[in-house]
VOBA-537717 format. One record per residue: residue number from 1; chain; x, y, z of N, C-alpha, C in turn. Coordinates in steps of 0.1 Angstrom, whole numbers, plus 2048, in hexadecimal, padded with zeros to 3 digits. Example, Ala and Ser with C-alpha at 12.3 -4.5 7.8 and 13.67 -1.06 7.14 Angstrom:
<sites>
(1,A,(884,7C7,84E),(87B,7D3,84E),(884,7DF,84E)),
(2,A,(880,7EA,847),(889,7F5,847),(881,800,84F)),
</sites>
This chain:
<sites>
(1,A,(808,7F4,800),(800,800,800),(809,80C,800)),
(2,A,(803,815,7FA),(80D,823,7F9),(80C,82A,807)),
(3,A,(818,831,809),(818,83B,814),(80E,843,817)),
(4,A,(809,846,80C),(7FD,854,80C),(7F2,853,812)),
(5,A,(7EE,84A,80D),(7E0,846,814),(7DF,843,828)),
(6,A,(7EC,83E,82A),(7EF,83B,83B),(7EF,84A,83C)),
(7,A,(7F5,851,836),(7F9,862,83E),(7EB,865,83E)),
(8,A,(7E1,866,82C),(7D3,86D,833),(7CD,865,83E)),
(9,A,(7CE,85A,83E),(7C6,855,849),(7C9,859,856)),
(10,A,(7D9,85A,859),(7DF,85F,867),(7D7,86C,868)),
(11,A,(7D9,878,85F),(7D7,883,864),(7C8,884,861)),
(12,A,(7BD,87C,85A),(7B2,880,85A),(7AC,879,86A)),
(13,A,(7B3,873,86E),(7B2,871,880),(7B1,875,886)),
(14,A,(7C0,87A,887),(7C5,886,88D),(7BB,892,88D)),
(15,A,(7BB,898,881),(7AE,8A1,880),(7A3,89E,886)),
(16,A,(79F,891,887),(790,890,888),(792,892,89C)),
(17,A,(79C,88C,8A3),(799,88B,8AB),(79E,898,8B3)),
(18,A,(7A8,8A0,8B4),(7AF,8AA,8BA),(7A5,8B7,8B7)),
(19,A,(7A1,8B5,8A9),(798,8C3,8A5),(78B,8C4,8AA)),
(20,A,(780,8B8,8B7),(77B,8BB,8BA),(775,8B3,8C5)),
(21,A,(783,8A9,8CA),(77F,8A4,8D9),(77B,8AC,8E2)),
(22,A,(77F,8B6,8E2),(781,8BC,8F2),(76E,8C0,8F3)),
(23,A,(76B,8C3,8E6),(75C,8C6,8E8),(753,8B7,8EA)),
(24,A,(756,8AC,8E8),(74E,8A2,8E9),(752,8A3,8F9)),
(25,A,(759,8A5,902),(760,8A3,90D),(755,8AB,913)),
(26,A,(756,8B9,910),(74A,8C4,918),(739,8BD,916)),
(27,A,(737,8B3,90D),(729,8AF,90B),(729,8A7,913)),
(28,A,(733,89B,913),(731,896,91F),(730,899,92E)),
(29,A,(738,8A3,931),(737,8AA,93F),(729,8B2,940)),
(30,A,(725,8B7,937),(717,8C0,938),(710,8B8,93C)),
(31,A,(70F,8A3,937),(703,89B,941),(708,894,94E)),
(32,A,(712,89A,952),(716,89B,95D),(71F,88D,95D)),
(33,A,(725,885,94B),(72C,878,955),(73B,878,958)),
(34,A,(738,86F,95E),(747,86D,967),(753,869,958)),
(35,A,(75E,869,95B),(76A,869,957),(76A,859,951)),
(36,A,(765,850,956),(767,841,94C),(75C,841,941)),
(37,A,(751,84C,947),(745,84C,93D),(747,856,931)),
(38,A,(750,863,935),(756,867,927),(761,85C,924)),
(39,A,(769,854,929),(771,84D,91F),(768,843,916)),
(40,A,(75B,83E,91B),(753,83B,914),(74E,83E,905)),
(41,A,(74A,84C,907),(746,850,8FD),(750,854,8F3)),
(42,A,(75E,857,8F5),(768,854,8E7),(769,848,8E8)),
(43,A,(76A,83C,8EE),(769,830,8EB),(75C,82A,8E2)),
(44,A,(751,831,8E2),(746,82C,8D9),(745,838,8CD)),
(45,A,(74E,83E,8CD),(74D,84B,8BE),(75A,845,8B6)),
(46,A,(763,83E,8C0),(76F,83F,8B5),(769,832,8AE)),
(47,A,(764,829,8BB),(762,81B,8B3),(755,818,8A7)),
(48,A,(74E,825,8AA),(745,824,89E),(748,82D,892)),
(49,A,(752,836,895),(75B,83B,88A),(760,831,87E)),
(50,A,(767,82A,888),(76E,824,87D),(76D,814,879)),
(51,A,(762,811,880),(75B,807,87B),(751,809,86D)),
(52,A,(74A,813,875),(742,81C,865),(74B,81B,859)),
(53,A,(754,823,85D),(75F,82A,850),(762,81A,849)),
(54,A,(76A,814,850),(76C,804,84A),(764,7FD,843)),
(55,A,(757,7FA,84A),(749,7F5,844),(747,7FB,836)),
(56,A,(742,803,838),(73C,80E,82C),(746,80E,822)),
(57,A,(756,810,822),(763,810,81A),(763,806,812)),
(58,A,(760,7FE,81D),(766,7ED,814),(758,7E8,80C)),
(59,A,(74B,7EB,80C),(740,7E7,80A),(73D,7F4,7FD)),
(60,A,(742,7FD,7FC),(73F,804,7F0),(74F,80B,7E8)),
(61,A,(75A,801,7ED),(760,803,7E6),(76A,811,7E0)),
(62,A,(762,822,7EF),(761,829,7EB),(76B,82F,7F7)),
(63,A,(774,83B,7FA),(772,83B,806),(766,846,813)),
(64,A,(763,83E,81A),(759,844,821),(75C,843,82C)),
(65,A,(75A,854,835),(75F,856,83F),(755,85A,848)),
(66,A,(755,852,856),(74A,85C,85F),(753,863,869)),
(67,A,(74A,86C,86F),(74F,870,87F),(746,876,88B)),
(68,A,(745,876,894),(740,87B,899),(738,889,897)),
(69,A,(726,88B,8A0),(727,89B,89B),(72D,8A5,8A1)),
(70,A,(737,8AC,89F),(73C,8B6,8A7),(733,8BE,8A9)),
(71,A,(727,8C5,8A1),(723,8CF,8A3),(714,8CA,8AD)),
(72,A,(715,8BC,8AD),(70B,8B8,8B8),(714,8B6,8C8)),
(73,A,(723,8B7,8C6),(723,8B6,8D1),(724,8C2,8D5)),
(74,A,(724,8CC,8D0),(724,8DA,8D4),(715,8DF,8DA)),
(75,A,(709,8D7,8D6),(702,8D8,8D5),(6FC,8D4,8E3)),
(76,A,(703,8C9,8E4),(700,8C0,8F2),(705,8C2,8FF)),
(77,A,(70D,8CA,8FA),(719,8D1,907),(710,8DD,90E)),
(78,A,(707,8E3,909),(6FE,8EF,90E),(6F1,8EA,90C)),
(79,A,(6E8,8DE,906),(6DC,8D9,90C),(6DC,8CD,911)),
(80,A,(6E9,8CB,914),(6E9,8BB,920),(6EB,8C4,92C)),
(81,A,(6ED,8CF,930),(6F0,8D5,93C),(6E3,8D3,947)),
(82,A,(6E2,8C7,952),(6DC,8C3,958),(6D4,8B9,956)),
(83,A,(6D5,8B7,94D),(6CD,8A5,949),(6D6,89B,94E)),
(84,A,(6CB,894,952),(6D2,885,957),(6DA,87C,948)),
(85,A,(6E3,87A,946),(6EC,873,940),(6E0,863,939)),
(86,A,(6D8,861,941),(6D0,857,939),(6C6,85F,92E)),
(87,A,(6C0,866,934),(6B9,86F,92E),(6BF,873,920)),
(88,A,(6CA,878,920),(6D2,87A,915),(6D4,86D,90F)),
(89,A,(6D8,862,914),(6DC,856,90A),(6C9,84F,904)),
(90,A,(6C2,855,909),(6B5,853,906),(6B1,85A,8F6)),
(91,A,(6BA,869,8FB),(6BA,874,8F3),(6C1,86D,8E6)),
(92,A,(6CC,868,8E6),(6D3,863,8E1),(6D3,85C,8D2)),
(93,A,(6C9,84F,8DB),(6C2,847,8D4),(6B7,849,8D0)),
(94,A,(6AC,853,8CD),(6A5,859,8C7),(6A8,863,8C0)),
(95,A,(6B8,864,8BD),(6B8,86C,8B0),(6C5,862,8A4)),
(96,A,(6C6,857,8AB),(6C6,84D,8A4),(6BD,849,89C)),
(97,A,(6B4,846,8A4),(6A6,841,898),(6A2,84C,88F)),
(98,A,(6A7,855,891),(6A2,864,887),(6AA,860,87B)),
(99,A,(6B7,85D,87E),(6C0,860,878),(6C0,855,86A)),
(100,A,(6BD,84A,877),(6B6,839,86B),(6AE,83D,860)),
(101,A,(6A2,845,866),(697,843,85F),(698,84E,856)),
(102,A,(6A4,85A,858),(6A5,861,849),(6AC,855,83F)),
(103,A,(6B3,854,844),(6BD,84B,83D),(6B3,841,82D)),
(104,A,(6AB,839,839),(6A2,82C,838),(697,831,82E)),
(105,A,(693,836,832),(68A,83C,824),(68D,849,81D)),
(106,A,(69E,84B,81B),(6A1,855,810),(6A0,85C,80E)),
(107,A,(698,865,818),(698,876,81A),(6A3,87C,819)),
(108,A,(6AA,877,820),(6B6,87E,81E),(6C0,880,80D)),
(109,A,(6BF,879,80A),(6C2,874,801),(6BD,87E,7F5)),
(110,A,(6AF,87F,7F5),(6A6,888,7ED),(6AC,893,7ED)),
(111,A,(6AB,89C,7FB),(6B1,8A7,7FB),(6BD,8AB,7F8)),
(112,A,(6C5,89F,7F8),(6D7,8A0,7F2),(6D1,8A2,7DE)),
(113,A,(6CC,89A,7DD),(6CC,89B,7D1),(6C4,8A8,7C7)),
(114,A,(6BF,8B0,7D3),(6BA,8BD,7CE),(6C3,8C7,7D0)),
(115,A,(6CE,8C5,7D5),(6D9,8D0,7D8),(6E5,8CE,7CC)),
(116,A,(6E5,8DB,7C3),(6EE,8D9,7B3),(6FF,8D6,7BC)),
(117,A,(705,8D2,7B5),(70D,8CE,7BA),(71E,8DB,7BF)),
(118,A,(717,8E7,7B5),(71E,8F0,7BB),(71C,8F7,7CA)),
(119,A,(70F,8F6,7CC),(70D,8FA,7D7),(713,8EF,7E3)),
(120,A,(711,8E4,7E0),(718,8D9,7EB),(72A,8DB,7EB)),
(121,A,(72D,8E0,7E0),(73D,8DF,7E3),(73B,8F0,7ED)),
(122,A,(732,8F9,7E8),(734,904,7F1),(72F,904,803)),
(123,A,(72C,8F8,801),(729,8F6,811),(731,8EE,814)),
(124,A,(73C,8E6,80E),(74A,8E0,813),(757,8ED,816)),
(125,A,(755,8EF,80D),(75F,904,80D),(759,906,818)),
(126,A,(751,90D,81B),(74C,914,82E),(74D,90C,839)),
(127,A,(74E,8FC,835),(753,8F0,83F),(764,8F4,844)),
(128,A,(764,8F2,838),(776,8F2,836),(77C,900,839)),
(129,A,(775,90D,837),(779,91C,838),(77E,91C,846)),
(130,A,(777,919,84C),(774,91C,85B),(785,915,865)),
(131,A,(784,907,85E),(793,904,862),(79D,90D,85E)),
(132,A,(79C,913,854),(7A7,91B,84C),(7AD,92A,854)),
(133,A,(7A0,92C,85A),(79F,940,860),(7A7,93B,86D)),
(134,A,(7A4,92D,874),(7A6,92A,881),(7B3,929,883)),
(135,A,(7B7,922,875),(7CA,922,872),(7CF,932,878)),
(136,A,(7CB,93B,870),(7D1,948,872),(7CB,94E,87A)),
(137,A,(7BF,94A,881),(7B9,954,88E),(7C6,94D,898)),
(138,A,(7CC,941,898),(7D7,940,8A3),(7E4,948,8A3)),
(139,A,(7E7,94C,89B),(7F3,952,896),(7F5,961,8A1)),
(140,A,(7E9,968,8A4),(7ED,96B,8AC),(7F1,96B,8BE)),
(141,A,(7EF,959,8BE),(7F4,95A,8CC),(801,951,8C6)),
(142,A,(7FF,946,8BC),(80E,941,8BA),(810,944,8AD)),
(143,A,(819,952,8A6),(81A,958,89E),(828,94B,897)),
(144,A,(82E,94B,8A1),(840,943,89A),(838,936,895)),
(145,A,(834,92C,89E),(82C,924,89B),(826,91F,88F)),
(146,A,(81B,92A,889),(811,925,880),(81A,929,874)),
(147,A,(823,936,874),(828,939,867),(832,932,862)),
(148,A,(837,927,86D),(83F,91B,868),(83A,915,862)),
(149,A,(82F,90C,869),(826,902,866),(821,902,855)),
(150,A,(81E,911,856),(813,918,845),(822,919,83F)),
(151,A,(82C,91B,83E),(838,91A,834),(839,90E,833)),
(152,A,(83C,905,83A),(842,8F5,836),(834,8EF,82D)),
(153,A,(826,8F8,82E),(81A,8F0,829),(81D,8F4,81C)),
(154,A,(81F,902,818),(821,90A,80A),(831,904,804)),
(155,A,(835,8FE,80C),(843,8F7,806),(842,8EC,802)),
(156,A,(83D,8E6,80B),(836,8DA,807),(82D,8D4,7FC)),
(157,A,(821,8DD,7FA),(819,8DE,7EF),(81C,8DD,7E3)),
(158,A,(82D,8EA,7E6),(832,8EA,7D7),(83D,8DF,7D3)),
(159,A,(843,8D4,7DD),(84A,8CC,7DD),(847,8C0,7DE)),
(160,A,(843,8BC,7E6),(83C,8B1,7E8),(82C,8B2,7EF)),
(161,A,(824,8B0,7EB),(817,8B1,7EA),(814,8A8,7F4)),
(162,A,(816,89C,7F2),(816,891,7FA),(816,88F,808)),
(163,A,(81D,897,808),(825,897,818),(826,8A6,820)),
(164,A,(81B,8AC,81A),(81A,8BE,81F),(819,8B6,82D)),
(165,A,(80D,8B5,82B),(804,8B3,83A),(808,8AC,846)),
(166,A,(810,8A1,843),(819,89C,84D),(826,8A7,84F)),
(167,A,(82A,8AA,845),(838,8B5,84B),(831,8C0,852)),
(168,A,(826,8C7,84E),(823,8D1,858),(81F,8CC,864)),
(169,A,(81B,8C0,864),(819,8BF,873),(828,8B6,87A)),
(170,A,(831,8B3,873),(83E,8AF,879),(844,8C0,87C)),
(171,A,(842,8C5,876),(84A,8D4,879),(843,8D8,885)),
(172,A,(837,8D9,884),(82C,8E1,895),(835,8DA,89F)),
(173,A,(837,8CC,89A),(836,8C4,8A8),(846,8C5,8AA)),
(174,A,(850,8C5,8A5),(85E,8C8,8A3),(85C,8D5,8A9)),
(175,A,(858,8E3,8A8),(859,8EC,8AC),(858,8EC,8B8)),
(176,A,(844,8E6,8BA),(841,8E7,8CC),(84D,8E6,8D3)),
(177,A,(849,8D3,8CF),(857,8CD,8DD),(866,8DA,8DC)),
(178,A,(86B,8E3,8D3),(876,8E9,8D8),(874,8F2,8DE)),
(179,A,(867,8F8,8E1),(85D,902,8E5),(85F,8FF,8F7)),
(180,A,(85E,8F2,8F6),(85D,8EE,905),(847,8EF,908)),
(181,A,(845,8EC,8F7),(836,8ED,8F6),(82B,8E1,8F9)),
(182,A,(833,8D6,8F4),(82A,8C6,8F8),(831,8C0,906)),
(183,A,(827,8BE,90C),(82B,8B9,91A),(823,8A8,91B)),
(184,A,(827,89D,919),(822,891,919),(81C,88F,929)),
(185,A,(826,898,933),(825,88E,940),(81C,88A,948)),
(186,A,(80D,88E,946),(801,88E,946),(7FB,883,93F)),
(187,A,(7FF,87C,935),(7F7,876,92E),(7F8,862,935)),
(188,A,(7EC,85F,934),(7F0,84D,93D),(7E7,84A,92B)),
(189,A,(7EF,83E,929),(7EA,837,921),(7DF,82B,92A)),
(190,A,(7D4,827,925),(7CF,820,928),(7C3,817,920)),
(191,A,(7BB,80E,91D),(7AE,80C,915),(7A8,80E,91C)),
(192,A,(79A,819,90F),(78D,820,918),(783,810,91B)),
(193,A,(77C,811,925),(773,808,926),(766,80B,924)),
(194,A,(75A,805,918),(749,808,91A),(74E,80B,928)),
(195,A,(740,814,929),(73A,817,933),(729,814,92F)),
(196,A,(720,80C,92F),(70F,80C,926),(707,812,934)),
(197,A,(700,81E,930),(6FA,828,93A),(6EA,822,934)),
(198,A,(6E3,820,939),(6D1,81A,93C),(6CD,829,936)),
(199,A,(6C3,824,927),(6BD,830,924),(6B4,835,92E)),
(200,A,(6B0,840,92E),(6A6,848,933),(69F,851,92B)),
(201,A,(68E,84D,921),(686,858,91A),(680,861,925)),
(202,A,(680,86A,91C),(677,879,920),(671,87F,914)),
(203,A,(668,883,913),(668,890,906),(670,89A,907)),
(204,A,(670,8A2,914),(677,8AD,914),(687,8A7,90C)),
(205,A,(691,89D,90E),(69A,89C,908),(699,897,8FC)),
(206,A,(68F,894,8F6),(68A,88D,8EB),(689,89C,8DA)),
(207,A,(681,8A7,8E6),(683,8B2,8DD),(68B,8BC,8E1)),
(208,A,(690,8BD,8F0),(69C,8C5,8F1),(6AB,8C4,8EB)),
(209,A,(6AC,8B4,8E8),(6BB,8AD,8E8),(6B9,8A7,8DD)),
(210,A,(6B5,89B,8D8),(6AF,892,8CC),(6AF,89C,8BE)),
(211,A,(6A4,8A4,8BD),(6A4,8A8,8B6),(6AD,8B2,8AD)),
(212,A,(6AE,8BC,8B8),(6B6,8C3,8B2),(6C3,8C1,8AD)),
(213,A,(6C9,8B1,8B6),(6D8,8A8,8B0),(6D3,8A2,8AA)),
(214,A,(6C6,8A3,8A3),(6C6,897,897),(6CA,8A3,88C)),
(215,A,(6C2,8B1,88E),(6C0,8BB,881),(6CF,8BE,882)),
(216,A,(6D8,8C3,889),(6E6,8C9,888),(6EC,8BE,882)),
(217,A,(6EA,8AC,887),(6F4,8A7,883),(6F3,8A4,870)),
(218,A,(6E4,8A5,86D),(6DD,8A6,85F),(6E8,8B2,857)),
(219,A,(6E1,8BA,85F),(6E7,8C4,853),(6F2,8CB,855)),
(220,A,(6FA,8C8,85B),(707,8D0,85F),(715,8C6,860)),
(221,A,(710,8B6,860),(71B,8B1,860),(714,8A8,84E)),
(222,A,(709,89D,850),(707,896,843),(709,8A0,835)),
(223,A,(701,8A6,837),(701,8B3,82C),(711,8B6,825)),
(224,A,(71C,8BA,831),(727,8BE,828),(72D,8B0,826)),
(225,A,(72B,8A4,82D),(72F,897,825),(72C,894,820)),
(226,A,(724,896,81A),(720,891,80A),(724,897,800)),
(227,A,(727,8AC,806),(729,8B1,7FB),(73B,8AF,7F9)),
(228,A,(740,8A9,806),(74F,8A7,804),(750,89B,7FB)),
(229,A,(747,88F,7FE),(74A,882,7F3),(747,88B,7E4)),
(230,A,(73C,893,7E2),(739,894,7D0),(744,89E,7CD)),
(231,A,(749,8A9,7D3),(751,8AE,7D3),(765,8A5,7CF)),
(232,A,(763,89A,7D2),(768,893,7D2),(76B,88A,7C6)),
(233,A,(760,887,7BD),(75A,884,7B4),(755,874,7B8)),
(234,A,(751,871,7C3),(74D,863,7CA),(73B,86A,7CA)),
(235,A,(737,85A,7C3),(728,85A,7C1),(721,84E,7CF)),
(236,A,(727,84D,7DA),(721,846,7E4),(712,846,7E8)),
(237,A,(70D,83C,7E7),(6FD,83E,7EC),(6FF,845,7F9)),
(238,A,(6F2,84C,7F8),(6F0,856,806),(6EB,84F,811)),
(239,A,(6DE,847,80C),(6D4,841,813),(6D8,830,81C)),
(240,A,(6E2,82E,81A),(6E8,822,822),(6F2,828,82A)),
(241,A,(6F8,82E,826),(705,839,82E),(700,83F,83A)),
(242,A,(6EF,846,839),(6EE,84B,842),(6E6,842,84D)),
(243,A,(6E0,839,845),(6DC,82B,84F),(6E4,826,854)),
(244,A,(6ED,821,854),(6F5,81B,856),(6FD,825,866)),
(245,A,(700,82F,865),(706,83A,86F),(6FA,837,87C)),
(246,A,(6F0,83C,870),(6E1,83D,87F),(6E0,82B,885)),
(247,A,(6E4,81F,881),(6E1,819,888),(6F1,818,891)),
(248,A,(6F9,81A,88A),(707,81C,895),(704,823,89F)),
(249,A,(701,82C,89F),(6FC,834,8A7),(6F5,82D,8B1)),
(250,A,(6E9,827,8B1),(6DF,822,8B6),(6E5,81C,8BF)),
(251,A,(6F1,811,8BA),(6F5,806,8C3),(6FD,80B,8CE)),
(252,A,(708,818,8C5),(710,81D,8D2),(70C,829,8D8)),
(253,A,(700,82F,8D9),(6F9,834,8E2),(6FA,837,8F3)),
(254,A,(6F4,829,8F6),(6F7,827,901),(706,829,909)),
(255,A,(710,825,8FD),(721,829,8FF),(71F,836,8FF)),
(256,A,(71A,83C,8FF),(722,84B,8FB),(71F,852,8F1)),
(257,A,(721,846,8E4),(71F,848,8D4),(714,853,8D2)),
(258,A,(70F,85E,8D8),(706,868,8D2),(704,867,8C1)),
(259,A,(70A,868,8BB),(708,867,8AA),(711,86B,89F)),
(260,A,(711,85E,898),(71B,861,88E),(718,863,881)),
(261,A,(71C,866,875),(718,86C,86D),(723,86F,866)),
(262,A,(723,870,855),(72D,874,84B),(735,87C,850)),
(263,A,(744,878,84C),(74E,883,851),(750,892,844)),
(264,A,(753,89E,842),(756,8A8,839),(765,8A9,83B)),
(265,A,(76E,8AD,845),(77B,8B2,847),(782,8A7,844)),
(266,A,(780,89C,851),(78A,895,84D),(788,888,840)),
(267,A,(77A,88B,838),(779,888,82B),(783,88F,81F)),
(268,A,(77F,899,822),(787,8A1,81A),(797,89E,81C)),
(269,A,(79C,89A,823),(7AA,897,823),(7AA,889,81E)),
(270,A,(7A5,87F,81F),(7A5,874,81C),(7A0,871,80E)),
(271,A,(79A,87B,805),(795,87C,7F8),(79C,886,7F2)),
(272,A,(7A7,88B,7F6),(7AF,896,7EF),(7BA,88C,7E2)),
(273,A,(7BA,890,7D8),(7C4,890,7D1),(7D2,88A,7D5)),
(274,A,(7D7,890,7E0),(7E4,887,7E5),(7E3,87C,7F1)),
(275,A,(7D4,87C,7F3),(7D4,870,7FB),(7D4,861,7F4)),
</sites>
C-alpha cells in the first residue's frame, strides 16, 4: 500500500479527534457523568467511527467517512445542563430513530438531490472556511508558530504535495517541544471501558435534546458530507449511509455514542487528490 493513504488516514484522525474532543467532553459533563462515563462515550464515538467508515468503505467500494456530531455536541453541552444522564441517553436514542427513519425512507436523500451541486461544494467551502480563519485567528497569540507551520505548508504544496500535511505538523510539533510547549507528564495511557447507562424517556428531552440533535446533526454535519463526497466526484448512495449511522448510533447510545453521521473535514482530507 502507498504511503499516502496511511498519512491521510493519520491526519484525518488526528483532525477528527483533537479539532473537537474537548467539546464532546463539555457534553458530557453538562449530564453531569462521571469520568469512566466520559471515557465511555469516546469509547462508543471512536468505535462507531470507524466501524462505520470500514463497513460502508469496503461495501461500496468508495471511501466513506463518519464522525461524530460536533455541532450536536456543542449543542448538548448547553441543553444537557441539568438532565439526568439517562434522560439524555433516552434523548439519545430517539434521535437515532430519527436519524433511521430519514435515512429508511429516503428523505433525506430527496433533499440532497434537490441541492445543484454547486451550491453543495459551497457549503463544503463555509465547512472548510472556518478552519482556515482559525489557522490565522491563532497567530496572534502564537505568531512564530503558525507562520512556520503556513511556510513548510506553502513549501510543501510546491514540492511535495504529498507530504505537506504531515511536515507541517512534524514542524508544529518540532517547534512546540523546543518551545518547552508539549508536556506528556500528565498523560496515563490506559483502555476506555463501556460504561451502558439505563435509558430514561421524557418528552421534555425528547423535544428539548432529540430533536433538535437530530436537525443540527441533519443539516450541518450529513449535508456537508455529501456535499464533500460529490464534491469529490464519489456518487455514494445517501439513503444506506445514513441508515446505517442512525442504527450505529442506536446501539451505541447507551455508551455514550449520542450520534454519528457523514464526516465533511476529515473527508475532505481523505478524498483530496494527494491522499
Amino acid at each position: 500500500m502507498p504511503l499516502s493513504p496511511l498519512v491521510a488516514g493519520f491526519v484525518a484522525v488526528l483532525v477528527g479527534f483533537t479539532s473537537s474532543v474537548v467539546i464532546v467532553f463539555q457534553a458530557a459533563a453538562a449530564f453531569g457523568a462521571t469520568a469512566a462515563e466520559t471515557a465511555s462515550w469516546i469509547w462508543a464515538l471512536g468505535l462507531g467511527m470507524g466501524l462505520t467508515s470500514l463497513g460502508l468503505s469496503w461495501c461500496y467500494r468508495q471511501p466513506v467517512l463518519t464522525a461524530w456530531s460536533t455541532p450536536g455536541a456543542a449543542l448538548l453541552a448547553s441543553a444537557g445542563l441539568g438532565v439526568p444522564l439517562a434522560e439524555g441517553v433516552g434523548a439519545f436514542i430517539v434521535c437515532a430513530l430519527l436519524m433511521t427513519a430519514a435515512g429508511a425512507s429516503g428523505a433525506f436523500a430527496r433533499v440532497m438531490n434537490r441541492i445543484p451541486m454547486a451550491l453543495a461544494a459551497a457549503l463544503l467551502a463555509g465547512v472548510l472556511a472556518r478552519f482556515a480563519f482559525d489557522a490565522f485567528a491563532a497567530a496572534e497569540r502564537e505568531l512564530l508558530l503558525v507562520a512556520t507551520m503556513f511556510a513548510v505548508y506553502l513549501a510543501g504544496r510546491r514540492w511535495w504535495p504529498r507530504w505537506a500535511v504531515p511536515a507541517v505538523l512534524a514542524a508544529g510539533m518540532a517547534l512546540a517541544a523546543a518551545r518547552g510547549q508539549l508536556d506528556f507528564g500528565a498523560v496515563r495511557w490506559q483502555l476506555a471501558t463501556p460504561v451502558f447507562t439505563w435509558p430514561r424517556f421524557s418528552l421534555a428531552a425528547a423535544v428539548g435534546i432529540a430533536l433538535p440533535l437530530f436537525v443540527v446533526t441533519m443539516a450541518s454535519q450529513n449535508l456537508p458530507g455529501v456535499a464533500a463526497q460529490r464534491a469529490a466526484g464519489y456518487d455514494t448512495p445517501v439513503s444506506p449511509v445514513v441508515t446505517t449511522t442512525g442504527l450505529a448510533t442506536l446501539l451505541l447510545a447507551p455508551f455514550g455514542g449520542y450520534a454519528l453521521n457523514l464526516a465533511a473535514i476529515t473527508a475532505a482530507i481523505c478524498m483530496g487528490r494527494e491522499a
